[in-house]
MARKETOR-840224 format. One record per residue (C-alpha): x, y, z. Coordinates in nm, 3 decimals. Layout:
<sites>
SITE    east   north      up
SITE       X       Y       Z
...
</sites>
This chain:
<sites>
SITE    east   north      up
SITE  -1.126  -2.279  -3.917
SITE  -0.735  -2.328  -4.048
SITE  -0.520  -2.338  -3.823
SITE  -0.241  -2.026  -3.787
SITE   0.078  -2.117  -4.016
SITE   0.406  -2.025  -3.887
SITE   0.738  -2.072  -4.062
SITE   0.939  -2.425  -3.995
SITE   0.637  -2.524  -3.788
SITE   0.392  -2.786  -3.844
SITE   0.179  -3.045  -3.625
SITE   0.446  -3.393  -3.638
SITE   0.143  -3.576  -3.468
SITE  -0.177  -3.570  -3.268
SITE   0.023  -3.566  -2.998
SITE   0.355  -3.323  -3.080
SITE   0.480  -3.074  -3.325
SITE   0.779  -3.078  -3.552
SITE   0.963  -2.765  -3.611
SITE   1.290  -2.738  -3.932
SITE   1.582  -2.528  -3.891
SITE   1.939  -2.501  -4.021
SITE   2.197  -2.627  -3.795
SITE   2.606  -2.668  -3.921
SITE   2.427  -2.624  -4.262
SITE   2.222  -2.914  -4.170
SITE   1.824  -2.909  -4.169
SITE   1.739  -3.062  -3.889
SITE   1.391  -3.173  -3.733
SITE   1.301  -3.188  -3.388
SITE   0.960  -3.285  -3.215
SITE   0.835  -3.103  -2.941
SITE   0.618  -3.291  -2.718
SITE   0.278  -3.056  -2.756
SITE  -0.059  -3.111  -2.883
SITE  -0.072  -2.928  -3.237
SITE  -0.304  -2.649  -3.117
SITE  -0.316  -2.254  -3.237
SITE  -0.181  -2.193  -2.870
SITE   0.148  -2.433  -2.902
SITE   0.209  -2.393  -3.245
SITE   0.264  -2.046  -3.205
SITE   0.457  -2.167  -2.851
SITE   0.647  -2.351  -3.058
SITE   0.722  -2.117  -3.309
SITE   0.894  -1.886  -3.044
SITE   1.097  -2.201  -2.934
SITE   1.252  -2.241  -3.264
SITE   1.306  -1.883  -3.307
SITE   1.496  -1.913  -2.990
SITE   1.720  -2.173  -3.119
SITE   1.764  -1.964  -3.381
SITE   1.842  -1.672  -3.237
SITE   2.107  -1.915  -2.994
SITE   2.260  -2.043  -3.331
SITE   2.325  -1.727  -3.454
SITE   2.515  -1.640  -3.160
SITE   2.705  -1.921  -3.092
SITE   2.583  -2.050  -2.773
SITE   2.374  -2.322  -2.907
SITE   2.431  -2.610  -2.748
SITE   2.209  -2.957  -2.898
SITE   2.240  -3.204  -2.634
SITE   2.091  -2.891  -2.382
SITE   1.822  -2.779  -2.645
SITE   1.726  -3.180  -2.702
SITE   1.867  -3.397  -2.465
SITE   1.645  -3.688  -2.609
SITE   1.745  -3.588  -2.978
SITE   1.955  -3.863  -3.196
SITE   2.134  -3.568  -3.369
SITE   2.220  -3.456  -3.016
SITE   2.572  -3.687  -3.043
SITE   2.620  -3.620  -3.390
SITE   2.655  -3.275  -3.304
SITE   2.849  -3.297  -3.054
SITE   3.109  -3.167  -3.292
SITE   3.043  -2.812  -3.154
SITE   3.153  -2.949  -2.813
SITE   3.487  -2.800  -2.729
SITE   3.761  -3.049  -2.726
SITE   3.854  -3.118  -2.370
SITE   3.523  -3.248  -2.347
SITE   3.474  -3.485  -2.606
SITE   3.868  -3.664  -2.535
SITE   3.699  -3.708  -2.173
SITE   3.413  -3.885  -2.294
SITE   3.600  -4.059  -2.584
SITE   3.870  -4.213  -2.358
SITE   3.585  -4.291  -2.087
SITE   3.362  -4.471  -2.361
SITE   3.737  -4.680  -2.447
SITE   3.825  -4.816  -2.137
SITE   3.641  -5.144  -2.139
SITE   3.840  -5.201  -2.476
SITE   4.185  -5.085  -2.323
SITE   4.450  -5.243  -2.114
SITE   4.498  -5.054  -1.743
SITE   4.832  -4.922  -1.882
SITE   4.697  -4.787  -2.219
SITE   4.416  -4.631  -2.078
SITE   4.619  -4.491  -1.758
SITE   4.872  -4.377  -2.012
SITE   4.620  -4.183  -2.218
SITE   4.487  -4.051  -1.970
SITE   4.793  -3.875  -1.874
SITE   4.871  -3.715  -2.175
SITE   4.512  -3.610  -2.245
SITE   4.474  -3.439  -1.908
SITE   4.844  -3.321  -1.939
SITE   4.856  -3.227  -2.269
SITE   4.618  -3.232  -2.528
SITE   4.349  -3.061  -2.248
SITE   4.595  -2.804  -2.126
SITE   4.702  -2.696  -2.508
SITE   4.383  -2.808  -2.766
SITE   4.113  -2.824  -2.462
SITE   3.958  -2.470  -2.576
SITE   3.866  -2.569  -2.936
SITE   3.592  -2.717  -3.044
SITE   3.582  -3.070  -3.230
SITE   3.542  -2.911  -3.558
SITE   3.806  -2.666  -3.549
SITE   4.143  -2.883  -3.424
SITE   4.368  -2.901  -3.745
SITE   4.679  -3.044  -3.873
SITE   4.821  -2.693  -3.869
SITE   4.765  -2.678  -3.453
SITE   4.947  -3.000  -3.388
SITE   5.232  -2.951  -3.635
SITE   5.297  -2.596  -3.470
SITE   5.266  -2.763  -3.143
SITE   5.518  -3.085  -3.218
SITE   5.773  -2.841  -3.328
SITE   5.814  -2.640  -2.977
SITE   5.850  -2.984  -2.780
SITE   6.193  -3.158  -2.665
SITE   6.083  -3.480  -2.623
SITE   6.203  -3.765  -2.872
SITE   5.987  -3.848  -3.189
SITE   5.865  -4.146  -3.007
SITE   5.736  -3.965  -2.751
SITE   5.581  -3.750  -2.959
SITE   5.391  -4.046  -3.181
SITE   5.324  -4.123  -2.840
SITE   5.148  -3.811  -2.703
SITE   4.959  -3.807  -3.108
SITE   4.855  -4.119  -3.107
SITE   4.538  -4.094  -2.844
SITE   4.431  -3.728  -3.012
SITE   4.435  -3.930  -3.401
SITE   4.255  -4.220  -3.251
SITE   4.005  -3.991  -3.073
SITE   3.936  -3.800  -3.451
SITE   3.908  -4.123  -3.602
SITE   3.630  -4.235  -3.381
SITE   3.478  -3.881  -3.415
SITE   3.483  -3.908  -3.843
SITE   3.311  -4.334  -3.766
SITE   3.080  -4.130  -3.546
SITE   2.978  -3.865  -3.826
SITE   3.093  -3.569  -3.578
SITE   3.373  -3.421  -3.800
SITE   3.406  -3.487  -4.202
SITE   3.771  -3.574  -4.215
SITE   4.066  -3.650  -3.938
SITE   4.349  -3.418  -3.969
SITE   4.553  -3.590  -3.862
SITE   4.510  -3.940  -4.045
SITE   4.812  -4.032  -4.221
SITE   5.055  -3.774  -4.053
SITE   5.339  -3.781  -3.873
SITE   5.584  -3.570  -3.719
SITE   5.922  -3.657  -3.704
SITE   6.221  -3.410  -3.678
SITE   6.634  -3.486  -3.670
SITE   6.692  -3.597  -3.356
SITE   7.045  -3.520  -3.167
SITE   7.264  -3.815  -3.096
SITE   7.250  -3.798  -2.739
SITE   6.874  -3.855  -2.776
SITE   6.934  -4.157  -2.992
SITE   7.197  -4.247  -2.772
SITE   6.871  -4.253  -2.479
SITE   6.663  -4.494  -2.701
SITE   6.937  -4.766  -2.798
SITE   7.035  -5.054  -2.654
SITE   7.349  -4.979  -2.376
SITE   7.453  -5.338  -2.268
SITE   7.620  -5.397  -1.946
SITE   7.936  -5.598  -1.943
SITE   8.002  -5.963  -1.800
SITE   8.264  -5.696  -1.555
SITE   7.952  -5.527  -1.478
SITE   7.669  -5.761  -1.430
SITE   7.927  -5.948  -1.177
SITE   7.982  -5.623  -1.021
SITE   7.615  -5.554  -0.991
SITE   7.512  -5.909  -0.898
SITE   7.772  -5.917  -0.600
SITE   7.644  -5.537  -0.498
SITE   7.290  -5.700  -0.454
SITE   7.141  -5.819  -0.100
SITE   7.050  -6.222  -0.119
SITE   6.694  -6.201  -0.154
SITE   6.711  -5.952  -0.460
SITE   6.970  -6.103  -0.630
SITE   6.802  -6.336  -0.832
SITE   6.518  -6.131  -1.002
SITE   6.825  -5.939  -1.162
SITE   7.040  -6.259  -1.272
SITE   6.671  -6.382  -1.391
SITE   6.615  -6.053  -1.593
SITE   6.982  -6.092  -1.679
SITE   6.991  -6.411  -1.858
SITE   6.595  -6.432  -1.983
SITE   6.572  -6.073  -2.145
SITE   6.217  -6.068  -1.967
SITE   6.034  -5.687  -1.943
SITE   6.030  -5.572  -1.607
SITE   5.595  -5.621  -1.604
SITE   5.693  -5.982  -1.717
SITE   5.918  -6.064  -1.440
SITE   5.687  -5.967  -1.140
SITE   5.390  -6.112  -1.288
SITE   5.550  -6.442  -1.305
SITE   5.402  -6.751  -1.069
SITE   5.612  -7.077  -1.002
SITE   5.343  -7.247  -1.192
SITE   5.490  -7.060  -1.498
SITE   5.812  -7.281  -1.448
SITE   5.898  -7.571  -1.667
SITE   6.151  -7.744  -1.488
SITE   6.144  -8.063  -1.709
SITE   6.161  -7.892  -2.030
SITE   6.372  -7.584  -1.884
SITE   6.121  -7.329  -1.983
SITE   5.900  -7.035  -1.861
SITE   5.608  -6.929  -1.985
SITE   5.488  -6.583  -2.043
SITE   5.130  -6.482  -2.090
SITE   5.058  -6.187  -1.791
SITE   5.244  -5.852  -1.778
SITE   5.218  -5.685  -1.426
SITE   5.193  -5.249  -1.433
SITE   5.148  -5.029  -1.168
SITE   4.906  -4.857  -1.405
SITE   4.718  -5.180  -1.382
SITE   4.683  -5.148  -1.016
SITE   4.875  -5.438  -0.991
SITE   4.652  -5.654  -1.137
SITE   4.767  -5.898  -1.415
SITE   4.702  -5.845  -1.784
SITE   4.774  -5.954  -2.130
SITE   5.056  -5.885  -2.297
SITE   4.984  -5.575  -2.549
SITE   5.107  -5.845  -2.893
SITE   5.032  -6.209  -2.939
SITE   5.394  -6.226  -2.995
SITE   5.445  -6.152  -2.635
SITE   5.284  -6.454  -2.504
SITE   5.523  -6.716  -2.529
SITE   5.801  -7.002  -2.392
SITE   6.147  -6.891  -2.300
SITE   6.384  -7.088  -2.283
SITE   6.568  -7.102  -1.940
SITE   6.965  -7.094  -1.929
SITE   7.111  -7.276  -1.673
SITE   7.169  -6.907  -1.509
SITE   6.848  -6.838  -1.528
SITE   6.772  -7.184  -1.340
SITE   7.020  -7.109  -1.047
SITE   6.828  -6.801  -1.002
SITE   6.495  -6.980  -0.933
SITE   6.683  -7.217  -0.721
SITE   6.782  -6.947  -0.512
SITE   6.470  -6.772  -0.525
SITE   6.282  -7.076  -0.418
SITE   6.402  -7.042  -0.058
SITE   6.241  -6.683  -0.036
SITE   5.913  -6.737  -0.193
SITE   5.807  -7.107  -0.287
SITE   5.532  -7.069  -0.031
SITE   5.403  -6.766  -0.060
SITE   5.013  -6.750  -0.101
SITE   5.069  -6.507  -0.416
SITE   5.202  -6.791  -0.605
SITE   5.467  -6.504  -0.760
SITE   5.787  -6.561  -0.792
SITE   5.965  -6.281  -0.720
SITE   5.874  -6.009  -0.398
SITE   6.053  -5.724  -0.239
SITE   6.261  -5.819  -0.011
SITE   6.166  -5.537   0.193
SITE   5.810  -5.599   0.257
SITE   5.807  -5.946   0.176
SITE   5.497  -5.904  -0.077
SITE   5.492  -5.917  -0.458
SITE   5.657  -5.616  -0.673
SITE   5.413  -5.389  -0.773
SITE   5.611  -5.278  -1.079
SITE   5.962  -5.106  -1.208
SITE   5.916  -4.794  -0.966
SITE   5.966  -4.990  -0.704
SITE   6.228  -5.266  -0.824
SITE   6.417  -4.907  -0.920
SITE   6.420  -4.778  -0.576
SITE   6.436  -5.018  -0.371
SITE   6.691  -5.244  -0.547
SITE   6.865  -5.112  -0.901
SITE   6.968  -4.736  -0.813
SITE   7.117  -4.892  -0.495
SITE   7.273  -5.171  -0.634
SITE   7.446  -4.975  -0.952
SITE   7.532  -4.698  -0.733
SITE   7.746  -4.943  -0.444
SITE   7.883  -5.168  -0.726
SITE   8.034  -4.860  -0.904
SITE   7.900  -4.900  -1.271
SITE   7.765  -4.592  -1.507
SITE   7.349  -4.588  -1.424
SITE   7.164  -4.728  -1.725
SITE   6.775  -4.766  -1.685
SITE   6.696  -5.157  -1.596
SITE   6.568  -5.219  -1.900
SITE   6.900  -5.293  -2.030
SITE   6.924  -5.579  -1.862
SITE   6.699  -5.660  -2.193
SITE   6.942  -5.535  -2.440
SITE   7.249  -5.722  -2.259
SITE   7.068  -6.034  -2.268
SITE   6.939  -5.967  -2.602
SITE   7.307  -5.879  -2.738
SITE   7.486  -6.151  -2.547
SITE   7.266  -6.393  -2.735
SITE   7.326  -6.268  -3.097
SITE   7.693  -6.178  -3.026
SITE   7.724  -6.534  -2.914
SITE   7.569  -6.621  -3.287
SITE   7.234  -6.815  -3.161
SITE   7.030  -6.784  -3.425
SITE   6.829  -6.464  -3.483
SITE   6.482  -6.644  -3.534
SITE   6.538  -6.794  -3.166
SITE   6.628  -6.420  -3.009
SITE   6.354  -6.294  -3.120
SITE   6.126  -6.539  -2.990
SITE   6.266  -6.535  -2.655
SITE   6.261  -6.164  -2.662
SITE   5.906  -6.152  -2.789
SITE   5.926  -5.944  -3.053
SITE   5.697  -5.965  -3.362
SITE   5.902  -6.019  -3.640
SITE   6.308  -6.127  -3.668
SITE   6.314  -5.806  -3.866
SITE   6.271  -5.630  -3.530
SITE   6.506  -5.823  -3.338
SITE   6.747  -5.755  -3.635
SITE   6.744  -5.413  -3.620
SITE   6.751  -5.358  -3.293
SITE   7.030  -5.576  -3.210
SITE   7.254  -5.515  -3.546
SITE   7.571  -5.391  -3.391
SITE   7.595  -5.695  -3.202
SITE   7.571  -5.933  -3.504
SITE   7.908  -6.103  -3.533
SITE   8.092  -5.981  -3.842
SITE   8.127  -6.204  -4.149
SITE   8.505  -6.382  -4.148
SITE   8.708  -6.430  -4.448
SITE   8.587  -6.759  -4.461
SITE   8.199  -6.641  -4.536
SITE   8.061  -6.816  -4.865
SITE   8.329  -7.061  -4.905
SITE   8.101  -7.347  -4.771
SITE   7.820  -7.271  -4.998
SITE   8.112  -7.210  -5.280
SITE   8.239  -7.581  -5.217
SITE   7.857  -7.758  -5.170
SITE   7.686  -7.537  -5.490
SITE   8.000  -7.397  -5.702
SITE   8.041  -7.722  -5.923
SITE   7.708  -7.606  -6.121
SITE   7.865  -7.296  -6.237
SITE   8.080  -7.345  -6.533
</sites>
């Protein structure tokens, strides 16, 4: 005797039946785990009218329905936002550095969540994220910043088959930007009247991390994650491979470029330093070369080094507070206003490309005399009759 037939239901195997329906405009095939007879086909029928009836309404949800299902993560699509950045970032951290991954995290919980959280994969557009740039202060690199885990997040999603297209691949938002925010994100030297100043404001034992970061350009993560056996004293070098965060938990890391890794040169006030330094931490069992002088253990990062030591320090010796990164850009622009060459600079400084160091540092680039061209005049000139 035939068997009853019901619609988008047939026995898969002797063991299970398959029922068909239309998912995302989709037709999609799932096995249900029952013997093929009259009594659970028609079981199963009611099942996939169920899902049916679910789809219509919206509350369908694929990894619920079939938890076992491979097209349970391709539809994850219809999973709102918040959800999937959680689970995206989460499947990312072995493949991100502390820092990254601490710093995405912080935007996604404390702004993409809080603004885009509420709609599903499928539905975030370009349209959303433009309207949302434009009511932000920040600067346009914070902005790229606070984009940039939401477009990588859309690109995995589009690899992953979840979405057909990543809005925001290829975009940008960038707006005019007022010259005192400019003003924030460019290099503000300190003078040889105020490094002295600062320097002499200083106790002993945090002196010479500053006249270090003073004459070596280092990043602050650079400079605490520095050992004595980094120190070249034959050759007069350092060398940088680690970067220490407090994102990291303190633990070392790569630098974030292979341009970072790399030998600096050591100026012979950037030697005194470790001289002096050598009488407050040769011996410590951290092997690091510079500690707070306060608890006698290794700098945990720039908080710190800002509390306990710059705001203090700026504040006694008088001079206008700039961030301590510019201890950076005053090395950086004592060197090219000097006129060492700008392939060395930006080596020392780490940077990628001379192009970078360039541009950065252009205002500092000693202007051409009257004299410019005349040498190459006298050596190449004769050939031109």
């Amino acid at each position: 005797m035939g068997s009853q037939q019901f619609e988008g239901v047939k026995p898969g195997s002797a063991s299970s039946i398959q029922i068909d329906f239309v998912y995302q405009g989709i037709r999609c095939r799932e096995r249900l785990k029952l013997k093929p007879t009259p009594a659970n086909l028609k079981r199963a029928a009611r099942h996939r009218a169920a899902v049916i009836d679910a789809i219509e309404a919206g509350t369908f949800d694929y990894s619920v329905t079939f938890p076992n299902s491979k097209n349970a993560r391709r539809f994850i699509r219809q999973d709102r936002l918040d959800n999937y950045l959680r689970q995206w970032l989460e499947a990312k951290r072995p493949t991100l550095k502390a820092s990254t991954h601490h710093d995405y995290y912080k935007i996604i919980e404390g702004q993409l969540i809080p603004q885009f959280g509420h709609l599903m994969l499928s539905e975030i557009k370009r349209q959303h994220a433009r309207e949302w740039a434009a009511t932000l202060t920040c600067s346009n690199k914070r902005l790229a910043n606070i984009l940039s885990p939401l477009r990588a997040a859309l690109t995995d999603a589009v690899h992953d088959e979840l979405i057909a297209i990543n809005p925001l691949a290829g975009w940008h938002y960038r707006r005019q930007e007022t010259e005192v925010r400019r003003m924030q994100d460019e290099p503000d030297p300190f003078t040889a009247e105020e490094q002295a100043a600062i320097l002499a404001s200083l106790p002993d034992e945090g002196r010479p991390l500053i006249q270090f970061a003073f004459w070596t350009g280092l990043r602050t993560s650079e400079l605490v994650a520095l050992e004595w056996g980094d120190i070249d004293w034959h050759r007069n070098r350092v060398r940088v491979s680690k970067v220490i965060t407090q994102a990291g938990r303190c633990k070392a890391e790569q630098p974030k470029t292979a341009a970072g890794i790399r030998d600096v040169d050591l100026l012979p006030a950037a030697i005194e330093a470790l001289k002096q330094q050598k009488s407050f931490s040769y011996l410590h069992p951290s092997g690091r070369i510079f500690l707070n002088p306060r608890t006698g253990e290794p700098w945990t990062g720039d908080q710190a080094i800002r509390k306990t030591l710059w705001a203090h320090a700026l504040k006694r010796a008088g001079v206008r507070y700039r961030r301590q990164y510019q201890t950076r850009h005053t090395y950086a622009s004592m060197m090219v206003s000097a006129g060492e060459p700008l392939a060395w600079v930006s080596n020392q400084m780490g940077h990628t490309d001379v192009i970078i160091t360039a541009r950065i540092y252009a205002n500092w680039i000693p202007v051409s005399s009257q004299q410019a061209g005349l040498m190459a005049v006298a050596k190449y000139g004769g050939s031109i009759s």
